[in-house]
N, CA, C and O of each residue as an XYZ file, in Angstrom:
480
protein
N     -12.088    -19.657     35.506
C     -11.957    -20.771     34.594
C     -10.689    -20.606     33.759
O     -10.356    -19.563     33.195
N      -9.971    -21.855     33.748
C      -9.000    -21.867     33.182
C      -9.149    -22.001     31.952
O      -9.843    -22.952     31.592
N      -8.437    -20.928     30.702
C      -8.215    -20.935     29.277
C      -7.114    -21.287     28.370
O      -6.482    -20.323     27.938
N      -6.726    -22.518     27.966
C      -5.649    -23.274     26.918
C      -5.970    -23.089     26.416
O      -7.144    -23.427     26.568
N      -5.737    -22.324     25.017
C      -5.570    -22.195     23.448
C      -3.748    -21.952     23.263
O      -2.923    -21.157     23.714
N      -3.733    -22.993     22.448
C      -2.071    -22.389     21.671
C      -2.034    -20.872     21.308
O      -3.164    -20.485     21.012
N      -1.481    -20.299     21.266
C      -1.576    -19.147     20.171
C      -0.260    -18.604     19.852
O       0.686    -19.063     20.491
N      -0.019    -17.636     18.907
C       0.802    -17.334     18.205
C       1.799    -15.901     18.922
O       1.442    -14.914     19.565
N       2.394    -16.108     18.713
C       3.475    -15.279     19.421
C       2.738    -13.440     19.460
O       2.944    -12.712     20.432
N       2.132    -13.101     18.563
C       1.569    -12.104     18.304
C       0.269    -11.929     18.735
O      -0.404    -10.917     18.540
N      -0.038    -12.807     19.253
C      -1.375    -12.869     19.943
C      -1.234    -12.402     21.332
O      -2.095    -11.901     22.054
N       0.141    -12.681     21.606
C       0.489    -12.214     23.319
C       0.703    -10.969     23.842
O       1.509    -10.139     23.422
N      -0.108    -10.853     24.857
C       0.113     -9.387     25.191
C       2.036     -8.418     24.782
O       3.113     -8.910     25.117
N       1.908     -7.365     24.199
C       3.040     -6.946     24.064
C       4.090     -6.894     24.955
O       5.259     -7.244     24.788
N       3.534     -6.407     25.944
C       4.680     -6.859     27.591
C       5.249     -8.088     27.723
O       6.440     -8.050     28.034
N       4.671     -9.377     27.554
C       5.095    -10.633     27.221
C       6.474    -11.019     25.977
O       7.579    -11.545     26.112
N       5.859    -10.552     24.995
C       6.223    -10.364     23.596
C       7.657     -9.323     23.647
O       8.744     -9.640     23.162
N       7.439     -8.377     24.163
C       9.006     -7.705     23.681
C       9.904     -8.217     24.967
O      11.025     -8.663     24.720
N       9.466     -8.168     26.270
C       9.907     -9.071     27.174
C      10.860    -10.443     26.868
O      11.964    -10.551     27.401
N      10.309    -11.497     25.938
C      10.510    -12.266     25.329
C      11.999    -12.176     24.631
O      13.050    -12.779     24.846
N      11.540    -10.958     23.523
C      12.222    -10.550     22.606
C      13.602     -9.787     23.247
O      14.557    -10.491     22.918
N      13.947     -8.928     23.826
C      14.634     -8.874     24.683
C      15.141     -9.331     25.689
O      15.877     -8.534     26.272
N      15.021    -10.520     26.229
C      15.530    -11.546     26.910
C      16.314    -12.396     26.349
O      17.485    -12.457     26.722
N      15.761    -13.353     25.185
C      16.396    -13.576     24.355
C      18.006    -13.577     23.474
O      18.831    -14.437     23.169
N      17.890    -12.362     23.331
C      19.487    -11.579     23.067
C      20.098    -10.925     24.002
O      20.853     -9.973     23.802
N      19.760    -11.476     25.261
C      20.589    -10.791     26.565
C      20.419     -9.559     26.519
O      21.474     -8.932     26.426
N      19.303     -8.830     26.555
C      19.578     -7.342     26.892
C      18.742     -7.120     28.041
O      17.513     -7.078     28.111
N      19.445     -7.012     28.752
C      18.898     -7.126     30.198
C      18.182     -5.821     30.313
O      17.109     -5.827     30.918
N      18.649     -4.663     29.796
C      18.091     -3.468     29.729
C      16.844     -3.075     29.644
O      16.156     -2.322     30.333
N      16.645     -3.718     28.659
C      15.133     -3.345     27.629
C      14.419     -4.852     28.681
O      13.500     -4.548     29.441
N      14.779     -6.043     28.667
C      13.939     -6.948     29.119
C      13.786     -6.153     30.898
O      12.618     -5.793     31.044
N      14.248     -5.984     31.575
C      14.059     -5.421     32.941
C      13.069     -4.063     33.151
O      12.568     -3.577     34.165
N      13.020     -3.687     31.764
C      12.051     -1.887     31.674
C      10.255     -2.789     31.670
O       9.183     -2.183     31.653
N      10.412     -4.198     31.689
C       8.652     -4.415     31.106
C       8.553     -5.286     32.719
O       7.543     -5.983     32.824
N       9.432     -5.288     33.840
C       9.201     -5.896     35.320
C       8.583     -4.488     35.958
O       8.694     -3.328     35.561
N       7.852     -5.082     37.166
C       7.662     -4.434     37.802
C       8.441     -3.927     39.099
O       9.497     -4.528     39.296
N       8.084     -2.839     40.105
C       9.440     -2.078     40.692
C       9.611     -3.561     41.684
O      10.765     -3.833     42.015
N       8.954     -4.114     41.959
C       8.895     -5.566     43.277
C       8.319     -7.173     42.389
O       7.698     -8.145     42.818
N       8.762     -6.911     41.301
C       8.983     -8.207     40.198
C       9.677     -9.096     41.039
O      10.647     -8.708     41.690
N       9.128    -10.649     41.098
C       9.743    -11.685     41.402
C      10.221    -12.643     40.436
O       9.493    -12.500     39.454
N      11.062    -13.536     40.212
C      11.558    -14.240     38.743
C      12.275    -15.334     39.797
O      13.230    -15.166     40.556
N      11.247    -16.806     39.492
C      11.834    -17.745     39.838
C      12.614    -18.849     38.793
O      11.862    -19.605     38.180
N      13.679    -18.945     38.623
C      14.701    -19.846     37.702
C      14.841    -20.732     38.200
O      15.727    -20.634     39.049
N      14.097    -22.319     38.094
C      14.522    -23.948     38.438
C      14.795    -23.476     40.028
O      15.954    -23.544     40.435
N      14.061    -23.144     40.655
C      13.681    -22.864     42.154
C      14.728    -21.660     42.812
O      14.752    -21.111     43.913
N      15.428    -21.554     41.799
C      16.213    -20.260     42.487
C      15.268    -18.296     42.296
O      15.121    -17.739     41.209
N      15.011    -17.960     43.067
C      14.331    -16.788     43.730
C      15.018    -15.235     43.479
O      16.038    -14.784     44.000
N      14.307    -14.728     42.723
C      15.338    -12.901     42.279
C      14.181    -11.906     42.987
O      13.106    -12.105     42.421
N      14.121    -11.368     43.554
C      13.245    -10.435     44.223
C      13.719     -8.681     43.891
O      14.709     -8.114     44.352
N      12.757     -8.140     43.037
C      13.118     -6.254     43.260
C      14.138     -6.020     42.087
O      14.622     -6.877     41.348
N      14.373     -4.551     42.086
C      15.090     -4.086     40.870
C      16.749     -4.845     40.304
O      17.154     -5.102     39.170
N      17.423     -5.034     41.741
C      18.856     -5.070     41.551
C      18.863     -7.055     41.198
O      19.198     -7.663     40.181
N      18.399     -7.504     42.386
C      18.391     -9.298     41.869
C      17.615     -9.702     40.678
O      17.772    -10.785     40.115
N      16.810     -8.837     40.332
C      16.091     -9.660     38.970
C      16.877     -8.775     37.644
O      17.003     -9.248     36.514
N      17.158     -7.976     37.890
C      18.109     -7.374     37.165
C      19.371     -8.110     36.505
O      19.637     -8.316     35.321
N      20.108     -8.460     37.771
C      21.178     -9.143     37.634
C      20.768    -10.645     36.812
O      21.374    -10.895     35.769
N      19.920    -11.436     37.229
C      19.518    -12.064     36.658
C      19.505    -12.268     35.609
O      20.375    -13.030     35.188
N      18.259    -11.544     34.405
C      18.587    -11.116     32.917
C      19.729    -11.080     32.967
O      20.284    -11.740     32.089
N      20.454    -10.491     33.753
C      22.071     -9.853     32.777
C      22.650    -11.373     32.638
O      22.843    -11.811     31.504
N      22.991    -12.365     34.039
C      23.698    -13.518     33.408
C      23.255    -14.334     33.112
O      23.988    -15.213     32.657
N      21.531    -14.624     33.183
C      20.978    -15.765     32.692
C      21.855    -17.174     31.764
O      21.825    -16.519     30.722
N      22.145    -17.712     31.584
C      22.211    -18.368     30.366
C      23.888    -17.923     30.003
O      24.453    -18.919     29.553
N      24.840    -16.703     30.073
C      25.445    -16.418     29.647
C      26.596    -17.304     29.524
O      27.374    -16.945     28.640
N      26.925    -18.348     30.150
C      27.531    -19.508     29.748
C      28.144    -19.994     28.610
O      29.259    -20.034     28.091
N      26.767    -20.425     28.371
C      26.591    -21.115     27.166
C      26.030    -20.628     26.092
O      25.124    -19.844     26.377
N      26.256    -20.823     24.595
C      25.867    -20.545     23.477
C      24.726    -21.270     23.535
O      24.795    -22.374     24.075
N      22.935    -20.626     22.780
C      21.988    -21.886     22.266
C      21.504    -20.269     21.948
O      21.786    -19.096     22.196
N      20.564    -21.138     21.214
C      19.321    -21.070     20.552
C      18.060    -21.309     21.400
O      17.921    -22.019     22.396
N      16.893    -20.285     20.536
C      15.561    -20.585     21.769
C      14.612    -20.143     20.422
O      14.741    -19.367     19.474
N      13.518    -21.163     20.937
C      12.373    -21.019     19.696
C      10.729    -21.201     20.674
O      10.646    -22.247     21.319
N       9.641    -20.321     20.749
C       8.769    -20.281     20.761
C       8.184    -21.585     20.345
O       8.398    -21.848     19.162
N       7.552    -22.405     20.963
C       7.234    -23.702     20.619
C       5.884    -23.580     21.100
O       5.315    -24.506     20.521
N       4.858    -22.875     21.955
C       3.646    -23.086     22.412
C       3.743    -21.653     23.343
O       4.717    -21.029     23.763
N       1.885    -21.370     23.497
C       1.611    -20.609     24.218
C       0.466    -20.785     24.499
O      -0.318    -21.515     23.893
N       0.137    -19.804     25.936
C      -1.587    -20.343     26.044
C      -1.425    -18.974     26.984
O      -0.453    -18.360     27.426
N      -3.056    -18.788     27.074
C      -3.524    -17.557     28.039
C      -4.176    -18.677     29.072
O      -4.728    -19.718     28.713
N      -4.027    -18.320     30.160
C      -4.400    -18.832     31.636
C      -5.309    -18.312     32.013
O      -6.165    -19.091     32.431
N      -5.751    -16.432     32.115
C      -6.302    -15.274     32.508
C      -5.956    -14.439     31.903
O      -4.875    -14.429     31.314
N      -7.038    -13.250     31.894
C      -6.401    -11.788     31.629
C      -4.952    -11.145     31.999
O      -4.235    -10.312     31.443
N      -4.858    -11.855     33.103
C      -3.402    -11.499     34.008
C      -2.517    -12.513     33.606
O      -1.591    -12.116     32.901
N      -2.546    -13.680     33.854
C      -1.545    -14.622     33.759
C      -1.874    -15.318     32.301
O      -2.892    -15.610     31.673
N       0.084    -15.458     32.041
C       0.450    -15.998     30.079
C       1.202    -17.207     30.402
O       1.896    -17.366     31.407
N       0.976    -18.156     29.336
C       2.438    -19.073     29.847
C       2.810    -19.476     28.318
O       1.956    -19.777     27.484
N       4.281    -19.438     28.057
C       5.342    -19.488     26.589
C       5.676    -20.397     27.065
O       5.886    -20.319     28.275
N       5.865    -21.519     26.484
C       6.964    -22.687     26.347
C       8.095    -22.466     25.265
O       7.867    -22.357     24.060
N       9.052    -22.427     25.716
C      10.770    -22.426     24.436
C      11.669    -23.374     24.692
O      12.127    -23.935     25.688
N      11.811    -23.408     23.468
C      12.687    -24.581     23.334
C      14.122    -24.464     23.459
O      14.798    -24.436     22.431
N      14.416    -24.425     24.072
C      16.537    -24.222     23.974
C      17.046    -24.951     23.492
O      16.511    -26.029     23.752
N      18.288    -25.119     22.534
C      19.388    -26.255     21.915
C      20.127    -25.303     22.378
O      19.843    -24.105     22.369
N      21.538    -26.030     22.988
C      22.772    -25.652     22.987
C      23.980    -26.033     23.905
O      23.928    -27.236     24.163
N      24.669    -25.632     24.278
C      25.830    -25.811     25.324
C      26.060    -26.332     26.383
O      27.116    -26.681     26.909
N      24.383    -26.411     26.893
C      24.848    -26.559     28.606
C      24.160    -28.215     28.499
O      23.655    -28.877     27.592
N      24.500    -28.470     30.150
C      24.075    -29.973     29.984
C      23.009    -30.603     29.051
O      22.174    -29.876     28.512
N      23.021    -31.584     28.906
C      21.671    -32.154     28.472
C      21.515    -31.701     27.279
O      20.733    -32.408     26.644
N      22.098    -30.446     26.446
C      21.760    -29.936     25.317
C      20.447    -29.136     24.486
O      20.513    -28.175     23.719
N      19.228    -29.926     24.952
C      18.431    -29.123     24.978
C      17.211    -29.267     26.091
O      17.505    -30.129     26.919
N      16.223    -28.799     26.276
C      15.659    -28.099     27.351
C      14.265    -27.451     26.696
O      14.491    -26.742     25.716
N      12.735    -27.590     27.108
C      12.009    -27.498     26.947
C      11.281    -26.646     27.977
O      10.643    -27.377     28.736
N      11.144    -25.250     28.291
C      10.798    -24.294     29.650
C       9.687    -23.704     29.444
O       9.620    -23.171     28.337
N       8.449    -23.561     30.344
C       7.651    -22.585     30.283
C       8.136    -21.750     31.345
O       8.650    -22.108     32.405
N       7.834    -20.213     30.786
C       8.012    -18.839     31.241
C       6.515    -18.450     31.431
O       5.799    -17.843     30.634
N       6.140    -19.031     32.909
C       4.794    -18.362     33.535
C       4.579    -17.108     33.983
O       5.213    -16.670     34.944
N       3.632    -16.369     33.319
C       3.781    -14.501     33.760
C       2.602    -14.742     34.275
O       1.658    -15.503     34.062
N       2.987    -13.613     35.265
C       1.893    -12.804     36.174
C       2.150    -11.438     35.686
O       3.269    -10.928     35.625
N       0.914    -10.815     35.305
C       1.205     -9.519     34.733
C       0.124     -8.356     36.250
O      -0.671     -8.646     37.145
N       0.672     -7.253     35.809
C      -0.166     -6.496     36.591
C       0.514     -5.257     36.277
O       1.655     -4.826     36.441
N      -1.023     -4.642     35.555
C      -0.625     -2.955     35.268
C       0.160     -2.797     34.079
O       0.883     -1.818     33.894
N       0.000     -3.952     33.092
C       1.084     -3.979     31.996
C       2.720     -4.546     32.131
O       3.636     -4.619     31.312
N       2.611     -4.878     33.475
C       3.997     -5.142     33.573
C       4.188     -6.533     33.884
O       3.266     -7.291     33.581
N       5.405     -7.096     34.536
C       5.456     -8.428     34.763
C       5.732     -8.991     36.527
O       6.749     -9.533     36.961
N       5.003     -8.792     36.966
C       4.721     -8.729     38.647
C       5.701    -10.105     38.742
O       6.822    -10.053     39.248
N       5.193    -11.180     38.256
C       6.337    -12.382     38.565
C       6.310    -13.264     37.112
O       5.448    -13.138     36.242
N       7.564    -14.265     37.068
C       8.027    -14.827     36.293
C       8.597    -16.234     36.603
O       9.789    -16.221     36.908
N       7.976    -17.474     36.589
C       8.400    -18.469     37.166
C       8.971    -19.140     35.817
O       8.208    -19.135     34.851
N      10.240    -19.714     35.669
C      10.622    -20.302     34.811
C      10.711    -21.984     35.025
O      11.492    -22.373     35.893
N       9.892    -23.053     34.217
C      10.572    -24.399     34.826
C      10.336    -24.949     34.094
O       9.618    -24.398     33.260
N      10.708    -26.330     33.841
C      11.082    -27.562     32.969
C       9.199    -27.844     32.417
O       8.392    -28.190     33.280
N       8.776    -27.657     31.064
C       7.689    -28.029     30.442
C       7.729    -29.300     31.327
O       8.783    -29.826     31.684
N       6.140    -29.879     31.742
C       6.134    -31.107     31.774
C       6.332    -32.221     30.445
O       6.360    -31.689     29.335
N       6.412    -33.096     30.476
C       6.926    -33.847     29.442
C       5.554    -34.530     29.047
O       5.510    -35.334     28.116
């Protein structure tokens, strides 16, 4: 059974949460230590598979453009699976951008990561 409650950024499992937090400010470092060794991360249908492509990933995400990102909603799905909605303002087309970051967790870590456009 599926579980929607909003909740608060601190309510989310910590793997989620510093994940988050380190993504955020581009540190690919610290955000890549909370994936798992065969982590998948899908970005607007593009596909990162394993240490070196999802790696790389974090590193240029976004690096483009200047914005801003704000926690706007969250919900627990399962014990295993989280989903964050953030809000982006900034640089790149369109200006801003509304994304949920769907986790699959397993073992504390982040087995996969689908990123895509909030429905409206």
């Amino acid at each position: 059974m599926t579980q929607h409650t909003d909740l608060r950024s601190d309510l989310l499992p910590a793997t989620v949460r510093e994940f988050l937090t380190a993504h955020i400010v581009h540190d690919a470092d610290t955000a890549s230590s909370f994936l798992a060794e065969d982590a998948v991360i899908v970005d607007q249908d593009e596909t990162f598979r394993g240490r070196t492509e999802t790696y790389a990933f974090l590193r240029d995400a976004g690096s483009e453009f200047a914005y801003t990102s704000e926690q706007i909603g969250a919900h627990r799905v399962d014990d295993a699976h989280w989903v964050v909605t953030v809000r982006l303002e900034g640089t790149f087309p369109g200006g801003v951008a509304e994304l949920d970051y769907r986790f699959a967790l397993r073992d504390d870590l982040i087995a996969e990561l689908v990123i895509a456009n909030h429905p409206a």
